[in-house]
C-alpha positions as CSV (number, residue, x, y, z in Angstrom):
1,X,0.0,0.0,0.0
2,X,2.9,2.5,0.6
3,X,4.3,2.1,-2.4
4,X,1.1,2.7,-4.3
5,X,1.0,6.0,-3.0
6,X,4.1,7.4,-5.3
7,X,2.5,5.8,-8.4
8,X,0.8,9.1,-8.9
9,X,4.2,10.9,-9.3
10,X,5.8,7.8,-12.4
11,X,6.0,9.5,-15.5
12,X,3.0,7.5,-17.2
13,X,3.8,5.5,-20.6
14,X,1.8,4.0,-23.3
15,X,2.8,1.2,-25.4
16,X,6.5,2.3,-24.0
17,X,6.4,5.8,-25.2
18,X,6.3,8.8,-22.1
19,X,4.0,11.1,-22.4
20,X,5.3,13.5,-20.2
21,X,5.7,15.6,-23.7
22,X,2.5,15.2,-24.1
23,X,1.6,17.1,-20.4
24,X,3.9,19.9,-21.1
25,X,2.2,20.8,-24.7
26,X,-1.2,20.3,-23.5
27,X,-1.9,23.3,-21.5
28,X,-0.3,25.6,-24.3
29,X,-3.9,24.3,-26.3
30,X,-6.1,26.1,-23.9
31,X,-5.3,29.4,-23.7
32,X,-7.2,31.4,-26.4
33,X,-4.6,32.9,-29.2
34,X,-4.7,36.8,-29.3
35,X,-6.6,38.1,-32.0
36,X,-5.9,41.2,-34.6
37,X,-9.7,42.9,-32.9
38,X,-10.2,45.7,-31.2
39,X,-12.2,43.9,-28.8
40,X,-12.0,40.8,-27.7
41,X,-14.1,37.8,-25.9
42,X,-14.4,38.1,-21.9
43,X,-11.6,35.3,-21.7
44,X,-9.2,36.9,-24.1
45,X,-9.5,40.1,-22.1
46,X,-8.9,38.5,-18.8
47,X,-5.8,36.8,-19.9
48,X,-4.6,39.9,-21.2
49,X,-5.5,42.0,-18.1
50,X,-3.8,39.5,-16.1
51,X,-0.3,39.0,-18.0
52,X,-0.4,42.6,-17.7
53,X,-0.9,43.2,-14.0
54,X,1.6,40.3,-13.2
55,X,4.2,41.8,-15.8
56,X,4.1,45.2,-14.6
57,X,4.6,44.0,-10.4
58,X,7.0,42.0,-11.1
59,X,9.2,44.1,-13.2
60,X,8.4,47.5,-11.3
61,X,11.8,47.2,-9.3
62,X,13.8,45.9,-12.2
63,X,15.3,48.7,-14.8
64,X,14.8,48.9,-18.8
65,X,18.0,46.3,-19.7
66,X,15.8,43.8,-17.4
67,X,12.3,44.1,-19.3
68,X,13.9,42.3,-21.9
69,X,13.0,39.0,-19.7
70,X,9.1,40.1,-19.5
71,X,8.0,37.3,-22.0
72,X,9.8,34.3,-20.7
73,X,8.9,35.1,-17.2
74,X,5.4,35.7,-18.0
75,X,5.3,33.0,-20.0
76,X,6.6,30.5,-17.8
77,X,4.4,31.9,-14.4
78,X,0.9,31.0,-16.8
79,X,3.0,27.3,-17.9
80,X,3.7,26.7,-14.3
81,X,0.3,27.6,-13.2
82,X,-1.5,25.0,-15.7
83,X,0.2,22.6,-15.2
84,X,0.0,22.5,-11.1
85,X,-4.2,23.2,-12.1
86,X,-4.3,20.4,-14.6
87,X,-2.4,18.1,-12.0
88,X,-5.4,18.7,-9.5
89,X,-7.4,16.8,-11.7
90,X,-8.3,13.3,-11.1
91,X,-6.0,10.6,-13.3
92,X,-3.7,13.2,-14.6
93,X,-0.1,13.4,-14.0
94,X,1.8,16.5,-13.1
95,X,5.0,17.1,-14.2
96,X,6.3,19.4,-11.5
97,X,6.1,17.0,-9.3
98,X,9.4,15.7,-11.1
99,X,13.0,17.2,-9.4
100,X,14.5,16.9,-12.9
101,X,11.8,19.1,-14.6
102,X,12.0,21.6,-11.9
103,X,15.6,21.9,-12.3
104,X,15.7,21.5,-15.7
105,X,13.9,25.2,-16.0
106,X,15.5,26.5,-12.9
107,X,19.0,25.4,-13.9
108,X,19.5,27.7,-17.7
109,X,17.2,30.6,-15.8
110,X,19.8,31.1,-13.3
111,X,22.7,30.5,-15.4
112,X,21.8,32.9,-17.6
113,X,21.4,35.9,-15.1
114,X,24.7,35.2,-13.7
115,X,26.2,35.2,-17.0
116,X,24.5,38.2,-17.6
117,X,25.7,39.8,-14.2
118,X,28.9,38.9,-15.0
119,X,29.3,40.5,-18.5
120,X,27.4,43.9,-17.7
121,X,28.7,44.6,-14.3
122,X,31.4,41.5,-13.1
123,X,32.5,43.9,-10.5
124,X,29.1,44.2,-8.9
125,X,28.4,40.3,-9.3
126,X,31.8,39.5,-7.8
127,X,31.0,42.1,-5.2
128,X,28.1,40.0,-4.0
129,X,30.5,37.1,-2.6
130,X,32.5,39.6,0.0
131,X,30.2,41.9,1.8
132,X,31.7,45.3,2.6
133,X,33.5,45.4,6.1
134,X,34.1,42.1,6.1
135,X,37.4,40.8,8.6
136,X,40.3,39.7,7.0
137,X,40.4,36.4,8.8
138,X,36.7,36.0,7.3
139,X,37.3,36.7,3.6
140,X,38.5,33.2,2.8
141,X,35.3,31.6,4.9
142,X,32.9,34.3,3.5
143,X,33.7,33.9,0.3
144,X,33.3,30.1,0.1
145,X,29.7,30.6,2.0
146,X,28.6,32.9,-0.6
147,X,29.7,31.0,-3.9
148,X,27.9,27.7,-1.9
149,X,25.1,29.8,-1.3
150,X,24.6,31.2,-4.7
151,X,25.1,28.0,-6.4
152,X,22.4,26.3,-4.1
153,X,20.0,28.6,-5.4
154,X,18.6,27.0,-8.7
155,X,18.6,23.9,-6.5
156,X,16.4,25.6,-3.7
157,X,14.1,26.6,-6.2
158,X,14.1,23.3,-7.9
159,X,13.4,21.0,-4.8
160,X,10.6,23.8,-3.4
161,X,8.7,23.5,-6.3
162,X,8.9,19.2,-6.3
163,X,8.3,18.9,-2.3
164,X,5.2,21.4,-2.1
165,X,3.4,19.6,-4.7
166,X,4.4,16.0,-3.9
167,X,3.7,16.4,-0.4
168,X,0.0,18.3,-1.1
169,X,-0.8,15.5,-3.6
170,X,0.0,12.8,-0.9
171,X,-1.7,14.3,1.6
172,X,-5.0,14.2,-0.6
173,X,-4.1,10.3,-1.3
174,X,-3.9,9.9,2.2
175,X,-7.3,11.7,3.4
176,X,-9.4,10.5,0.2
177,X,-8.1,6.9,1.2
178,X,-8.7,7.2,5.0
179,X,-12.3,8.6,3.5
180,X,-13.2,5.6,1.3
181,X,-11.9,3.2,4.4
182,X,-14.4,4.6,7.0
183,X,-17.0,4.9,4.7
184,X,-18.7,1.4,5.5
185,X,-17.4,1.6,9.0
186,X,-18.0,5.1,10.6
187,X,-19.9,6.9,7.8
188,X,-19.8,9.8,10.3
189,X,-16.1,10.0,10.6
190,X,-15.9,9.1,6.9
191,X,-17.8,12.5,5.6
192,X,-16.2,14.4,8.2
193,X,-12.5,13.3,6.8
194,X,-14.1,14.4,3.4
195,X,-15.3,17.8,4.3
196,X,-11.3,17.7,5.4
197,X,-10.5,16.6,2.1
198,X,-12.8,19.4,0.1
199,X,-10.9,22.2,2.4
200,X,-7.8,20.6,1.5
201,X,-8.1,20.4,-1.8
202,X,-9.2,24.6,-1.8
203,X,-5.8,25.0,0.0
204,X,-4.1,22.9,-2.6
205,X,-5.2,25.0,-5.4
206,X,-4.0,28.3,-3.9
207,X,-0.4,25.9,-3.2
208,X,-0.9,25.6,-7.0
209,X,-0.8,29.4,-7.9
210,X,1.5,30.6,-4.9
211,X,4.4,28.1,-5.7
212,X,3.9,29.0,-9.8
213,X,4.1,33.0,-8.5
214,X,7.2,32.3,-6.2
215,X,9.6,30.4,-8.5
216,X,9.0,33.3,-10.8
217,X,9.6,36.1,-8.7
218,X,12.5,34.7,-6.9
219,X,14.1,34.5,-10.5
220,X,12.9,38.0,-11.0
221,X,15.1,38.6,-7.6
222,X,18.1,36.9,-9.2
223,X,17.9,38.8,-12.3
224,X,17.2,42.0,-10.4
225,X,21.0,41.8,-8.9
226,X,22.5,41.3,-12.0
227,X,21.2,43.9,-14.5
């Protein structure tokens, strides 16, 4: 029984082929295209307004040179948020629950603002590993703890995303199971546990979106100190 819990998180197959490929491109299908209108359908407009609001908070702090990143970022906070929706869904898989996923966007993300740190301003991004006023005897120390720390961080945001959503989606396994057990027992304690489930699965969604918004605006952060 304990191992059936962490089927839900195997990359499904079928007839030997993954179709985890088929999990990332599916969500891309349901957005409505833009349009060459003036005015637009009630979901087009929505979409739009939102993009916009997220784009413009989360570049208010960042100067011109760094609003070159607006379309990836926004692109990738509405990809991250379908597919943590879609994986809410009964018999789907979701493929942020997979470390190798997660780090496999968080990885070239971060590279590529400290590569771009260190061709605009390498003195800045250098800067960052030796805080001013440091003690001599501390340099050598400091400066180790800082390069750990700032190559630890595509791996923080990596392993937050994987272990928020694993451990919500087990949690619901758990409760919907403890929920079909008592049902012929204690029918009582059985729709109590699912009115525990329901609430759960409310809190769950909101996991969905805040962990989507986070990943992004940390790597809004890291790009922010190097442009």
């Amino acid at each position: 029984m304990s191992l059936s819990f962490f089927d839900q998180f195997m990359s499904p197959t079928y007839l030997g082929i993954p179709l985890i490929a088929l999990a990332l491109l599916l969500p891309w299908l349901l957005f409505p295209t833009p349009s060459a209108r003036w005015l637009n359908n009630r979901l087009l407009t929505l979409q739009n307004w939102f993009v916009g609001q997220f784009t413009s908070q989360l570049f208010s702090p960042i100067n011109i040179g760094g609003h070159k990143w607006a379309l990836i970022l926004a692109s990738l906070m509405i990809f991250l948020i379908s597919l943590n929706m879609l994986g809410l869904l009964p018999y789907t898989f979701t493929p942020t629950t997979q470390l190798s996923m997660n780090m496999g966007l968080a990885v070239p993300l971060w590279l590529a603002t400290v590569l771009l740190g260190m061709r605009n301003q390498p003195t800045a991004a250098l800067g960052h590993l030796l805080p001013e006023g440091t003690p001599v005897p501390l340099i050598p120390v400091l400066i180790i703890i800082e390069t750990i720390s700032l190559f630890i961080r595509p791996l923080a945001l990596g392993v937050r995303l994987t272990a928020n959503l694993t451990a919500g989606h087990l949690l619901m396994q758990l409760i919907a199971t403890a929920a079909f057990v008592l049902l012929p027992l204690m029918p009582a304690v059985a729709i109590l546990t699912a009115a525990i489930l329901f609430l759960l699965t409310i809190l769950e969604v909101a996991v969905a979106m805040i962990q989507a918004y986070v990943f992004v605006l940390l790597m809004s952060l890291y790009l922010q100190e190097n442009v």
